[in-house]
N, C-alpha and C positions, 0 to 999 in steps of 0.2 A: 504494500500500500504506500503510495507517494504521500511524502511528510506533506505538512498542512504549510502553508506558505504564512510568512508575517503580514501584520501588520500595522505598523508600528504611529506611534502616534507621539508628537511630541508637545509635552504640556509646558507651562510656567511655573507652577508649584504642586506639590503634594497633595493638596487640597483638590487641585481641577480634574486628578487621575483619583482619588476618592470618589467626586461625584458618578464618575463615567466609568470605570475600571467593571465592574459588577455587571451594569446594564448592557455594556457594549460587550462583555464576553458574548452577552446569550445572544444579543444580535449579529453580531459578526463569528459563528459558529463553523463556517465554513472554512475557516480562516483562523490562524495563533495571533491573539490581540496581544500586544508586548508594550510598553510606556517607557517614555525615555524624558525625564523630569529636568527641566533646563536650571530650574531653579533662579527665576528672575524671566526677565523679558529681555532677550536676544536684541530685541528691534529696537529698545532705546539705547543698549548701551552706545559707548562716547566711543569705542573703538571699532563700532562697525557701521558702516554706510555703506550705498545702495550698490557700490563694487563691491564690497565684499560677504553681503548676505551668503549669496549662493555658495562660496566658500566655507563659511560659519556652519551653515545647515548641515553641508557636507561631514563638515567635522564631527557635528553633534550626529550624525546618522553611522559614520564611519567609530569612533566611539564605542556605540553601542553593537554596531558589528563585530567589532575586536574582539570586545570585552567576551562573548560568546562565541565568537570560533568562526563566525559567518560569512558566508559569500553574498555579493547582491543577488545573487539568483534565487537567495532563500525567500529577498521579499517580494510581498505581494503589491502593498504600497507603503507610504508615506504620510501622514494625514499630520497636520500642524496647526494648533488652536492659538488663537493669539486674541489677547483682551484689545481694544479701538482705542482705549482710554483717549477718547476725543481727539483723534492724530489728523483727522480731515479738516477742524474746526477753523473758520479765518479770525484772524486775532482780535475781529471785534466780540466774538464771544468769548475770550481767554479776560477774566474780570478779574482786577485785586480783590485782596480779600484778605484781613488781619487775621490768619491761620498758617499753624503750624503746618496741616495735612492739607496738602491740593483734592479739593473737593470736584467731584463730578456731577454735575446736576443737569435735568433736563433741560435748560435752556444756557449752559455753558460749563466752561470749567471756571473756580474759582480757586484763586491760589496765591502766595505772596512774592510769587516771581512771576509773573508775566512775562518778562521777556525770553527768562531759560524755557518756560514753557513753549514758547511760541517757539523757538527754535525746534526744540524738545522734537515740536508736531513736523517742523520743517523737514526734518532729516528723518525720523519715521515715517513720515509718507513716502517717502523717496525708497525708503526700506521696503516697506510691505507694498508698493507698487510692484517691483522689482521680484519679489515671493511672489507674489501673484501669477507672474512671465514667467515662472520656472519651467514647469512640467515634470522636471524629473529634476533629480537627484543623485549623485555619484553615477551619472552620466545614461544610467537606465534605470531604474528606480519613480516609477511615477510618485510625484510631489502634487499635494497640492492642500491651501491653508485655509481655514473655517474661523469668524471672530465671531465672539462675544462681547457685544459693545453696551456701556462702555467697557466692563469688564466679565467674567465666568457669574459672579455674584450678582448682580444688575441681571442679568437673564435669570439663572436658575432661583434667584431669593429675591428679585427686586428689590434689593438695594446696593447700590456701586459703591458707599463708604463704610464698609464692615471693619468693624476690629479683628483683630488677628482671635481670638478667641471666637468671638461669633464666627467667624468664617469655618474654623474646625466645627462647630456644634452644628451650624447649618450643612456641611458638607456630609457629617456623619448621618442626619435625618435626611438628606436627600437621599443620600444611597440606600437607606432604608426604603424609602417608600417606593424605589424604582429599581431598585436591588432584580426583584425577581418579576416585574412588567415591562418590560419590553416594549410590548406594542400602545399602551399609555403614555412609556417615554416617548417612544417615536409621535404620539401624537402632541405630544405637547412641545416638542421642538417645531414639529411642521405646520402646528395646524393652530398656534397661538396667535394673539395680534402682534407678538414681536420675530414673528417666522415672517424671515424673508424670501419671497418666491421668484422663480424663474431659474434661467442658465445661471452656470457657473459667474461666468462674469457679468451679465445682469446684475446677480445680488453685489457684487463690488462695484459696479457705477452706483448703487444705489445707497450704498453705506456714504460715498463720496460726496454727498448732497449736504447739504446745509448744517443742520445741527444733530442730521444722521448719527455720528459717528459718537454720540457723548447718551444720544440716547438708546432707549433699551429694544434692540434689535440682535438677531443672531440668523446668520444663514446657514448654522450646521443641521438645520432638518431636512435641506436638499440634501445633503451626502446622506443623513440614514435613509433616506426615500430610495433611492438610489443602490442601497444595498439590498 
């Protein structure tokens, strides 16, 4: 019997393969679901821009090949989650705001740096445009990346400023409750008011809109549809 092919999915924290680890095994059964946790957001750091994402990926995907012995040929694909944290936004919605924590709200982001922010957005756009044009990955490896805008929390709890505690307690009750339903979760990615529809690239002209990108939208229930 031919081994089950990967694949792999690459998160931002602990927390995002919590909510999804459980649900997507039963869904993607055809298939070895495997999680490779970046621990942070690739697409803000200071040391990567829009040359060198595909590299970066690369690495974080070549990584987790190593570490387990593998060839590209094991995987099936590639699937990469990434929070929007308002990266589309034009800087008249980027508002001061006497705070510690850069806040995300529906009608903008608020924060006590404006202008790193504005940068911030300038050079992640530039990033996850660039993710978007991949296709693949370590050169045959189909690639291709699903957001949570403004961030994983904002979609699956409706709210984008959780504390670090609440974000574990809500992430442990979500995998509860969709732990062993499947085809509920799948309805509630695709079939919510924040499920965005259409092609692949559709739902990203569409996150690219206005004040899109800060509020609570997610285009990963086309890919479970799709599975």
């Amino acid at each position: 019997m031919a081994r089950k092919k990967i694949v792999l999915f690459i998160v931002e924290g602990i927390n995002d393969k919590t909510c999804l680890e459980s649900v997507l095994e039963k869904i993607i059964e055809s298939d070895e679901l495997r999680f490779q946790v970046t621990n942070g957001d690739i697409t803000s750091r200071s040391d990567i821009d829009e040359y060198k994402i595909k590299n970066e990926v690369g690495k974080v995907v070549k990584a987790f090949k190593d570490k387990y012995h593998l060839e590209t040929g094991n995987f099936m694909e590639v699937v990469h989650i990434i929070d929007t944290d308002g990266l589309f936004l034009k800087e008249d919605f980027i508002k001061y705001a006497d705070t510690e924590k850069t806040l995300y709200m529906e009608d903008g982001i608020y924060t006590d740096n404006v202008e790193g922010i504005a940068e911030r957005n300038k050079k992640k756009s530039a990033v996850v445009e660039r993710m978007t044009e991949l296709g693949s990955v370590l050169k045959t490896i189909p690639y291709s990346v699903y957001y949570f805008s403004s961030n994983m929390d904002h979609v699956l709890h409706n709210d984008a400023n959780l504390q670090k505690e609440e974000k574990e307690n809500l992430a442990d009750i979500f995998d509860e409750k969709y732990a062993d339903e499947p085809e509920k979760f799948i309805r509630f990615l695709s079939d919510s008011p924040f499920s965005v529809k259409g092609t692949y690239e559709e739902t990203w002209d569409f996150i690219k809109m206005g004040k899109n990108s800060v509020q609570r939208y997610s285009n990963f229930g086309g890919y479970l549809r799709r599975r």
